[in-house]
mmCIF file of the N, C-alpha and C atoms, coordinates in Angstrom:
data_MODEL
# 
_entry.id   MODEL 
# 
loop_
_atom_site.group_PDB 
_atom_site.id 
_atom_site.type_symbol 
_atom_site.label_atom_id 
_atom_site.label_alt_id 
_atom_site.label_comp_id 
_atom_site.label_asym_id 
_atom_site.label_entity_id 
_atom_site.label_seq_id 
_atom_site.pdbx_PDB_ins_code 
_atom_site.Cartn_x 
_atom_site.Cartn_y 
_atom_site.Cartn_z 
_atom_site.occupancy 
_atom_site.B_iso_or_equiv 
_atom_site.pdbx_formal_charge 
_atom_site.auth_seq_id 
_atom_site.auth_comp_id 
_atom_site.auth_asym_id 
_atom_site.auth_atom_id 
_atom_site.pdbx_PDB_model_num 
ATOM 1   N N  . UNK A 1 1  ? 10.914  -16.796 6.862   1.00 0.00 ? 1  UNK A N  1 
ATOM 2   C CA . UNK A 1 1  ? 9.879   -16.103 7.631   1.00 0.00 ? 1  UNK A CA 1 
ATOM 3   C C  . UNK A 1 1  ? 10.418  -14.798 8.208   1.00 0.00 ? 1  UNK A C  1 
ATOM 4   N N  . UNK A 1 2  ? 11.785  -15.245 8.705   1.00 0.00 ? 2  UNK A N  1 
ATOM 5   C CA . UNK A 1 2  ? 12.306  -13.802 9.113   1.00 0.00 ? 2  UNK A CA 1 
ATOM 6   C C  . UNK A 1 2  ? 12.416  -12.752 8.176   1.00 0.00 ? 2  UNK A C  1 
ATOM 7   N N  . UNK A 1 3  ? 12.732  -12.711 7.342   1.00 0.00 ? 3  UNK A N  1 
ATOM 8   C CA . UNK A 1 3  ? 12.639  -11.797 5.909   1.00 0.00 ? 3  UNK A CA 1 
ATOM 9   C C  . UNK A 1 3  ? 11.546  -11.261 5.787   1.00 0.00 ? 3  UNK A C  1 
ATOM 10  N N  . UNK A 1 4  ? 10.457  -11.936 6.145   1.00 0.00 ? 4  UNK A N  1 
ATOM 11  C CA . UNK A 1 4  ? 9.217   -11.951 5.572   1.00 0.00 ? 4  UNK A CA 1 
ATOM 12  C C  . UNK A 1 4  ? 8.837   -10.873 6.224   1.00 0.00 ? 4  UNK A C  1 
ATOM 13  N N  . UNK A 1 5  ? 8.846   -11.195 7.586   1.00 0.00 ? 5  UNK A N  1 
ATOM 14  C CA . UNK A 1 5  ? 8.672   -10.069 9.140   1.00 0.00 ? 5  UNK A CA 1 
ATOM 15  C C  . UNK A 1 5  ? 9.193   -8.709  8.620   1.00 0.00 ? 5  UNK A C  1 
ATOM 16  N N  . UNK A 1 6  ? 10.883  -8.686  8.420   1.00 0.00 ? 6  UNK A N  1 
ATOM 17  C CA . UNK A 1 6  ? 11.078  -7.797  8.266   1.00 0.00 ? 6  UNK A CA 1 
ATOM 18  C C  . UNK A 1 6  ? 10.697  -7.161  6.979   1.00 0.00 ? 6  UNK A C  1 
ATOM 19  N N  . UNK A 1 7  ? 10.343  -7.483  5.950   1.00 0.00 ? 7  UNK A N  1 
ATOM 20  C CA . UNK A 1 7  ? 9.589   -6.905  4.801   1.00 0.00 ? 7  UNK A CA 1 
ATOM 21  C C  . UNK A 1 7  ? 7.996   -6.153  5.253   1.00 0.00 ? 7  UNK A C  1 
ATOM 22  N N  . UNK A 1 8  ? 8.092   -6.931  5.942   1.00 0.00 ? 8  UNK A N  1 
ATOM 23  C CA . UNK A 1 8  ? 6.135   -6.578  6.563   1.00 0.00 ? 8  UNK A CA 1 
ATOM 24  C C  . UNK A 1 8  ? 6.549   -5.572  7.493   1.00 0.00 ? 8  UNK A C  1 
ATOM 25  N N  . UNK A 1 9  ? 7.447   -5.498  8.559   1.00 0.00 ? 9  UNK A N  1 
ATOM 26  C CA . UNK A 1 9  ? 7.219   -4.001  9.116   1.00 0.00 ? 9  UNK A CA 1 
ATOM 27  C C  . UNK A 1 9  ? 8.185   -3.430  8.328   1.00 0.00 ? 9  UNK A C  1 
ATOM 28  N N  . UNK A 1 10 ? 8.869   -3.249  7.033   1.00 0.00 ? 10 UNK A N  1 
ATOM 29  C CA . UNK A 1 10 ? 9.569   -1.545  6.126   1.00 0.00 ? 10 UNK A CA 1 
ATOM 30  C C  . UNK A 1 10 ? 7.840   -1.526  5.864   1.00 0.00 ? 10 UNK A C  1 
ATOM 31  N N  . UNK A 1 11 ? 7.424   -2.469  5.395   1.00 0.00 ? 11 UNK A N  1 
ATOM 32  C CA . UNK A 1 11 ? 6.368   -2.223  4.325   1.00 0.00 ? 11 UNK A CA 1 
ATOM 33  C C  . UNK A 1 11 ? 4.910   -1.447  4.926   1.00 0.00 ? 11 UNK A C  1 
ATOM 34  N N  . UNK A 1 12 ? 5.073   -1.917  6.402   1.00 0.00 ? 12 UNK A N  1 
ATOM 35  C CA . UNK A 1 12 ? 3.963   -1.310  7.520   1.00 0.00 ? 12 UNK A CA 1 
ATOM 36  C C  . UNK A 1 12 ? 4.308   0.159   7.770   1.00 0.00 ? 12 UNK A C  1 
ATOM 37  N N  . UNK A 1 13 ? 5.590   0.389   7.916   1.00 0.00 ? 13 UNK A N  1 
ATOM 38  C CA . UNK A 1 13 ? 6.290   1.391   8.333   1.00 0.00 ? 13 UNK A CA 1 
ATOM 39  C C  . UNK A 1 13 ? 5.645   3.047   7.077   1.00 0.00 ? 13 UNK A C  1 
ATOM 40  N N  . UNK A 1 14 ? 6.159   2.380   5.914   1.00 0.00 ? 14 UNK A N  1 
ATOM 41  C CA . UNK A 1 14 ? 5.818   3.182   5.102   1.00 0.00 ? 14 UNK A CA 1 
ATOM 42  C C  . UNK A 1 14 ? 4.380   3.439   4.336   1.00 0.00 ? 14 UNK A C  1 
ATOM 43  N N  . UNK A 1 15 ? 3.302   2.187   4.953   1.00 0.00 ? 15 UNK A N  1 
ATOM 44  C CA . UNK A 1 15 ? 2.387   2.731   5.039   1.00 0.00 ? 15 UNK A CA 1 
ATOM 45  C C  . UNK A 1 15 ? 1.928   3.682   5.323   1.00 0.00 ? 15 UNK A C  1 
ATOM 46  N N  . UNK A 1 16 ? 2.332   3.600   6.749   1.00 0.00 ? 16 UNK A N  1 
ATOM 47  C CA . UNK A 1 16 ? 1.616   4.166   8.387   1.00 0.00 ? 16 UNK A CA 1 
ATOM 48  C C  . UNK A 1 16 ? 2.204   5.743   7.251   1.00 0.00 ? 16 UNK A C  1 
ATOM 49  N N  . UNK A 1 17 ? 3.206   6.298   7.174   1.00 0.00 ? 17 UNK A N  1 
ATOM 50  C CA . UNK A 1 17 ? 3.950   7.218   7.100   1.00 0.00 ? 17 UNK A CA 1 
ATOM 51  C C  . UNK A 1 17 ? 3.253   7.805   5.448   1.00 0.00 ? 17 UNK A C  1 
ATOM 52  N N  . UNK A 1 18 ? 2.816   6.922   4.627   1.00 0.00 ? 18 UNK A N  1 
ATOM 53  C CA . UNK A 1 18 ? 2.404   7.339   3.699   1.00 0.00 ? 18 UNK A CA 1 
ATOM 54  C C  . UNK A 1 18 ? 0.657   7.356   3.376   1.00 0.00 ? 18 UNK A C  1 
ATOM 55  N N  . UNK A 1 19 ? 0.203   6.541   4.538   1.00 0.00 ? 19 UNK A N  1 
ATOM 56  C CA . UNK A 1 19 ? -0.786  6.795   4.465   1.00 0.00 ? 19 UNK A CA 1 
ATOM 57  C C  . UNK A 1 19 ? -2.024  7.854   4.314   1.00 0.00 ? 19 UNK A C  1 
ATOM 58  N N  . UNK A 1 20 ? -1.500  8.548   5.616   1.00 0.00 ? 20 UNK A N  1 
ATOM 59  C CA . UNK A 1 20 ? -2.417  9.475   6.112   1.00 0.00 ? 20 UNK A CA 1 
ATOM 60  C C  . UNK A 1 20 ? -2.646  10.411  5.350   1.00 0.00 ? 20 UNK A C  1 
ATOM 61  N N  . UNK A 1 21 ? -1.664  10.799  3.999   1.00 0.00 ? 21 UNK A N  1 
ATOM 62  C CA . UNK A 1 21 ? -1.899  11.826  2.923   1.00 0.00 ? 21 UNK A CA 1 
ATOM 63  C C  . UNK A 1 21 ? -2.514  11.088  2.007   1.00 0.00 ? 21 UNK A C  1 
ATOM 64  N N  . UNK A 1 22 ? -1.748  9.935   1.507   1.00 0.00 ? 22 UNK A N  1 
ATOM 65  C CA . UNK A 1 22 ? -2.238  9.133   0.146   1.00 0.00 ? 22 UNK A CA 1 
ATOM 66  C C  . UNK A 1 22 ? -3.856  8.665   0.642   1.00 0.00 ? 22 UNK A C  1 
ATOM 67  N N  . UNK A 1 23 ? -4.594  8.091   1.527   1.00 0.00 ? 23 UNK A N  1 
ATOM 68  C CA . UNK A 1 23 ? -5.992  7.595   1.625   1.00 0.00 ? 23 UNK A CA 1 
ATOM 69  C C  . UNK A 1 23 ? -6.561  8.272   0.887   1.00 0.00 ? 23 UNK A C  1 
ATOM 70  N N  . UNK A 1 24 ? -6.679  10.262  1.580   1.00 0.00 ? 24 UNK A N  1 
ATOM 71  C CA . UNK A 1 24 ? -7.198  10.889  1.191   1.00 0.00 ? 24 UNK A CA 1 
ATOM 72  C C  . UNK A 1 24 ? -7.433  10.932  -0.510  1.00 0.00 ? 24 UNK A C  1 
ATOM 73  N N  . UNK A 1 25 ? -6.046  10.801  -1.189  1.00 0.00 ? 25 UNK A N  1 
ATOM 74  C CA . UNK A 1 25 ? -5.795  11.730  -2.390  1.00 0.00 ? 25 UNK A CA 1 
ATOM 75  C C  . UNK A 1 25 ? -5.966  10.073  -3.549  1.00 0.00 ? 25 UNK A C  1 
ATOM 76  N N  . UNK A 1 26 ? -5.791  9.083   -3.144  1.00 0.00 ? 26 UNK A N  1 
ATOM 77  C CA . UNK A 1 26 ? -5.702  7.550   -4.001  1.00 0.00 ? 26 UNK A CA 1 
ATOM 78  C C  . UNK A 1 26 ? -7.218  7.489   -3.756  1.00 0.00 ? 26 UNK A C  1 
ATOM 79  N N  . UNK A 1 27 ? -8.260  8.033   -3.073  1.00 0.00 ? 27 UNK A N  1 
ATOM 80  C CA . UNK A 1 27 ? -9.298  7.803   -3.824  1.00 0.00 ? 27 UNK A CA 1 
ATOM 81  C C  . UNK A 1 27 ? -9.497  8.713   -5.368  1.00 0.00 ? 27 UNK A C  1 
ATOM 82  N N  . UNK A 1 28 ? -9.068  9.833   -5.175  1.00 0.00 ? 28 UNK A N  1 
ATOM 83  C CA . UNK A 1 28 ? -9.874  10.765  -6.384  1.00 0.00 ? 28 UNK A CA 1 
ATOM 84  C C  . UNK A 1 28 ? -8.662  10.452  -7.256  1.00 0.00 ? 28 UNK A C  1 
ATOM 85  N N  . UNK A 1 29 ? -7.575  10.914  -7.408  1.00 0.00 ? 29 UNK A N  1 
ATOM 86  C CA . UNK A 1 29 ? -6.274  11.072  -8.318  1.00 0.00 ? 29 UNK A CA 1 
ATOM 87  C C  . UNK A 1 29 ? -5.547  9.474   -9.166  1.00 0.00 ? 29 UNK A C  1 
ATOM 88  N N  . UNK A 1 30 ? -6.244  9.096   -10.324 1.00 0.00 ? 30 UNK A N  1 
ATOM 89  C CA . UNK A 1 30 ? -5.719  8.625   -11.154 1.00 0.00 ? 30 UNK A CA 1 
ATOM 90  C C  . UNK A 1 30 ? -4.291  7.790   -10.981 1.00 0.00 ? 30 UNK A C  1 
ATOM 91  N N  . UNK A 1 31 ? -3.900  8.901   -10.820 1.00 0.00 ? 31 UNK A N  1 
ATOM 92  C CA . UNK A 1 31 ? -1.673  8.625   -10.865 1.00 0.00 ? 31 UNK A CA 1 
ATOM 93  C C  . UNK A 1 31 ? -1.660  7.734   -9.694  1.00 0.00 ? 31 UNK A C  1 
ATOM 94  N N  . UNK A 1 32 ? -2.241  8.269   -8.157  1.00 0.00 ? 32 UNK A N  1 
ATOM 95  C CA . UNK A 1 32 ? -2.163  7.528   -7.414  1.00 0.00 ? 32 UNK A CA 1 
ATOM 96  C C  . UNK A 1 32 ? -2.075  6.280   -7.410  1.00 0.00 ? 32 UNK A C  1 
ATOM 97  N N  . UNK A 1 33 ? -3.678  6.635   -7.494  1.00 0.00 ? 33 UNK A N  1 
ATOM 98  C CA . UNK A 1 33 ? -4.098  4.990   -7.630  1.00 0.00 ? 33 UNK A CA 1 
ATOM 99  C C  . UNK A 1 33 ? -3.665  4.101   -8.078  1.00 0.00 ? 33 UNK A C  1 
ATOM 100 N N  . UNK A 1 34 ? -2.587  4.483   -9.299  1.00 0.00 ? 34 UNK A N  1 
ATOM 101 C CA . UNK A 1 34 ? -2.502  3.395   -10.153 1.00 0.00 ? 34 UNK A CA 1 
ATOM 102 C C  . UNK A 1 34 ? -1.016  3.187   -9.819  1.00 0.00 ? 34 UNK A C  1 
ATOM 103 N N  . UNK A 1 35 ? -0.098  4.316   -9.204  1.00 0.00 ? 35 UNK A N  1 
ATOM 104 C CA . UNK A 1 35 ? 1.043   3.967   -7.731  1.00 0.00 ? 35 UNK A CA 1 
ATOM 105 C C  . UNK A 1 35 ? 0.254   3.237   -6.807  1.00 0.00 ? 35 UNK A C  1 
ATOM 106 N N  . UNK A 1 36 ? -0.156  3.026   -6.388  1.00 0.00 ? 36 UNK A N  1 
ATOM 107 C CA . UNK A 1 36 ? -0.239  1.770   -5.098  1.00 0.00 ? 36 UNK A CA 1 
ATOM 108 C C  . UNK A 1 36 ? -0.968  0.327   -5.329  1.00 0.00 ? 36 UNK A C  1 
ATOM 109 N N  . UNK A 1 37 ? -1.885  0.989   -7.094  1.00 0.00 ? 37 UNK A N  1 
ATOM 110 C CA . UNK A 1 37 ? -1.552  -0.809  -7.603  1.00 0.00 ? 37 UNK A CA 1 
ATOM 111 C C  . UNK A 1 37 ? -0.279  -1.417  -8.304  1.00 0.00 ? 37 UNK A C  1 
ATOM 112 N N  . UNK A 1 38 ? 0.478   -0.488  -8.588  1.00 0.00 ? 38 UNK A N  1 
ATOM 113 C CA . UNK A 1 38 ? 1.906   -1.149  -9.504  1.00 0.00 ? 38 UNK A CA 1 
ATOM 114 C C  . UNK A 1 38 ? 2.947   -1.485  -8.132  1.00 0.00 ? 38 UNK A C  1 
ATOM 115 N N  . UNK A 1 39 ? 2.386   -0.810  -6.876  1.00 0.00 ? 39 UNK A N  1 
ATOM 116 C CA . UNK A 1 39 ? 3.046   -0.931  -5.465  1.00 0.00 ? 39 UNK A CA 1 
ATOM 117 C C  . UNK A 1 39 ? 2.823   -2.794  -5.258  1.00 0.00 ? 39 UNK A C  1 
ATOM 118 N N  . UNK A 1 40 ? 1.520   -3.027  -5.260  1.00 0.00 ? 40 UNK A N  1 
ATOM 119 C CA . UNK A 1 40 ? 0.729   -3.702  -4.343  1.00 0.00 ? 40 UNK A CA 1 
ATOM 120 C C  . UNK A 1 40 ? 1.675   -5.012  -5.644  1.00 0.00 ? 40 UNK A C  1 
ATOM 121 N N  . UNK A 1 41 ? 1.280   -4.893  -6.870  1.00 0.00 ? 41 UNK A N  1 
ATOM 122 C CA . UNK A 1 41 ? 2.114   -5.838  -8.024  1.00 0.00 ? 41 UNK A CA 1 
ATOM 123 C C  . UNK A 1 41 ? 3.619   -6.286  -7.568  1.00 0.00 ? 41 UNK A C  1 
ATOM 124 N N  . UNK A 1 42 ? 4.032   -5.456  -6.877  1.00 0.00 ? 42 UNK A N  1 
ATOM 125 C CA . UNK A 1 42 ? 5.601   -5.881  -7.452  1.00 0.00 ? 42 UNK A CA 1 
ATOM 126 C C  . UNK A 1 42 ? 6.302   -6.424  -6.276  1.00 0.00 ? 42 UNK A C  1 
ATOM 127 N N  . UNK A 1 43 ? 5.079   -5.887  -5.446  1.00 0.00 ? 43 UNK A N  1 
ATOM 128 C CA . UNK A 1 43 ? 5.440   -6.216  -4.047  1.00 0.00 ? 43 UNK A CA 1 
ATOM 129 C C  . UNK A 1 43 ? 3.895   -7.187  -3.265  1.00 0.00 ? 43 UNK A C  1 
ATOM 130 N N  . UNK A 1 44 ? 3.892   -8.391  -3.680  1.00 0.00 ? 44 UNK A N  1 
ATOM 131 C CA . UNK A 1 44 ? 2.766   -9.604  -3.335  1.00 0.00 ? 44 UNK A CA 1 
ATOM 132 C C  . UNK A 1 44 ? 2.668   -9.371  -1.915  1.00 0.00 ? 44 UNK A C  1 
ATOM 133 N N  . UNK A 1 45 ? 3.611   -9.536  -0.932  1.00 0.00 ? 45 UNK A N  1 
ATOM 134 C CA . UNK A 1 45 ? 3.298   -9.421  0.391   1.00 0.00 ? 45 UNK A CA 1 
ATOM 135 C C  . UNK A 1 45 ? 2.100   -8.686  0.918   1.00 0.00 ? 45 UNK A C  1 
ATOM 136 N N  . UNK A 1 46 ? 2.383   -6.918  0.107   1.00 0.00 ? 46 UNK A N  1 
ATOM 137 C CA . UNK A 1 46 ? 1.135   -6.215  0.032   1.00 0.00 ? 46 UNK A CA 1 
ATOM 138 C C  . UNK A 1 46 ? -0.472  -6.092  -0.635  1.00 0.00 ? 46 UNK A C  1 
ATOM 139 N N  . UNK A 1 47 ? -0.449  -7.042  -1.120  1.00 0.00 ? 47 UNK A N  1 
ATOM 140 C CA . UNK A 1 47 ? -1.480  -7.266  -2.129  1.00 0.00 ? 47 UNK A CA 1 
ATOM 141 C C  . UNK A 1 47 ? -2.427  -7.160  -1.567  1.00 0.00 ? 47 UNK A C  1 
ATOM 142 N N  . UNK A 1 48 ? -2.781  -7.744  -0.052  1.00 0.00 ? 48 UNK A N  1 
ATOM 143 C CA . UNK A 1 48 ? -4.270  -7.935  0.607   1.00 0.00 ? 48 UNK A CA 1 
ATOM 144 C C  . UNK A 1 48 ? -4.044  -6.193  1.657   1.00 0.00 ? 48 UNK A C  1 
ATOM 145 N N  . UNK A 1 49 ? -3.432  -5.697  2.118   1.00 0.00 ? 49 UNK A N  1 
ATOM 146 C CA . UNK A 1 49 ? -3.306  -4.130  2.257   1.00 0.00 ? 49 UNK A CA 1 
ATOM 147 C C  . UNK A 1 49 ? -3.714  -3.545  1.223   1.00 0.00 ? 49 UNK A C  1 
ATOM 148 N N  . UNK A 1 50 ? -3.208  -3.312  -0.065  1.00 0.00 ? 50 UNK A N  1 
ATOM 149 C CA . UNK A 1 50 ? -3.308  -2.888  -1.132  1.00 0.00 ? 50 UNK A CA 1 
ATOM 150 C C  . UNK A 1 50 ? -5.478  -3.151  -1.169  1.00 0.00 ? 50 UNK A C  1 
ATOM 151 N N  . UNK A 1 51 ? -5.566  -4.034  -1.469  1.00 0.00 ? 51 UNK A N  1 
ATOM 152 C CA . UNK A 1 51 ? -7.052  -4.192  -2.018  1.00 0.00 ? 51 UNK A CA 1 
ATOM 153 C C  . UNK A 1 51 ? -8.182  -4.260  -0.735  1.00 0.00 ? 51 UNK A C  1 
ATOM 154 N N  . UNK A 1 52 ? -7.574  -3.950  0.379   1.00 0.00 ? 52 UNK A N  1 
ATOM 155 C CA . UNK A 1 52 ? -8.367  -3.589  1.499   1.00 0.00 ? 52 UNK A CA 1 
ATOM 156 C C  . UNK A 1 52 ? -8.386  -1.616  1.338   1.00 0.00 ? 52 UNK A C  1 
ATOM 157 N N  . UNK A 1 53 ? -7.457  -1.261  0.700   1.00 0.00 ? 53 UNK A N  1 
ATOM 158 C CA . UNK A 1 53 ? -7.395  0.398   0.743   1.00 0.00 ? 53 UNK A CA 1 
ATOM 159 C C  . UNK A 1 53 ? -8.591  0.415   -0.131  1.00 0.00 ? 53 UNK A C  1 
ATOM 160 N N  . UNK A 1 54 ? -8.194  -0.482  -1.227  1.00 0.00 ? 54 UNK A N  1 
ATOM 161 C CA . UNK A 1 54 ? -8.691  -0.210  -2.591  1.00 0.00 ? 54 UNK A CA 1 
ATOM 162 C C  . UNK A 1 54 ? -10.859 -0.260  -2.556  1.00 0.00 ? 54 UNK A C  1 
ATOM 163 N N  . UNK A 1 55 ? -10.958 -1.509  -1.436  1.00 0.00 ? 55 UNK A N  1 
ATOM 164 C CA . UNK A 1 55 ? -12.349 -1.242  -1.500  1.00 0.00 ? 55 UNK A CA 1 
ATOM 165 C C  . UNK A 1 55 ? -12.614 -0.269  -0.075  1.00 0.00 ? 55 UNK A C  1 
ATOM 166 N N  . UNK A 1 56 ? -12.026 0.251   0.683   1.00 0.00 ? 56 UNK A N  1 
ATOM 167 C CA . UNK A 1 56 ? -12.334 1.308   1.643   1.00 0.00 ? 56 UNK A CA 1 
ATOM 168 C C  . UNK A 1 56 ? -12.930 2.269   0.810   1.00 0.00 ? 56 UNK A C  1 
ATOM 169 N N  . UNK A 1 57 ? -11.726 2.513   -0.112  1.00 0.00 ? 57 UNK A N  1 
ATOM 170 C CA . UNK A 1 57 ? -12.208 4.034   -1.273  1.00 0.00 ? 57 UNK A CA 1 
ATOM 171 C C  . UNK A 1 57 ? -13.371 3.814   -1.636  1.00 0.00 ? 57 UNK A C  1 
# 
């Protein structure tokens, strides 16, 4: 669980930090998008972040 925590805040961390540009640009841009589903894949923890962005867009 502790692992887990700390996986969940790098993984919060670099949201927060990558967010505020990518929201904008992972709706319209292709490449994105398809970076933060091969993100959301490889990394399960994120999966329900990942597909909460995904139906915001």
């Amino acid at each position: 669980q502790l692992i887990k925590e700390k996986l969940l805040d790098l993984l919060g961390k670099e949201e927060e930090d990558g967010s505020h540009d990518e929201n904008v640009s992972t709706c319209d841009p292709v490449p994105n998008h398809s970076e933060s589903l091969s993100h959301t894949v490889t990394v399960p923890l994120q999966a329900p972040l990942g597909t909460l962005e995904e139906i915001a867009c």
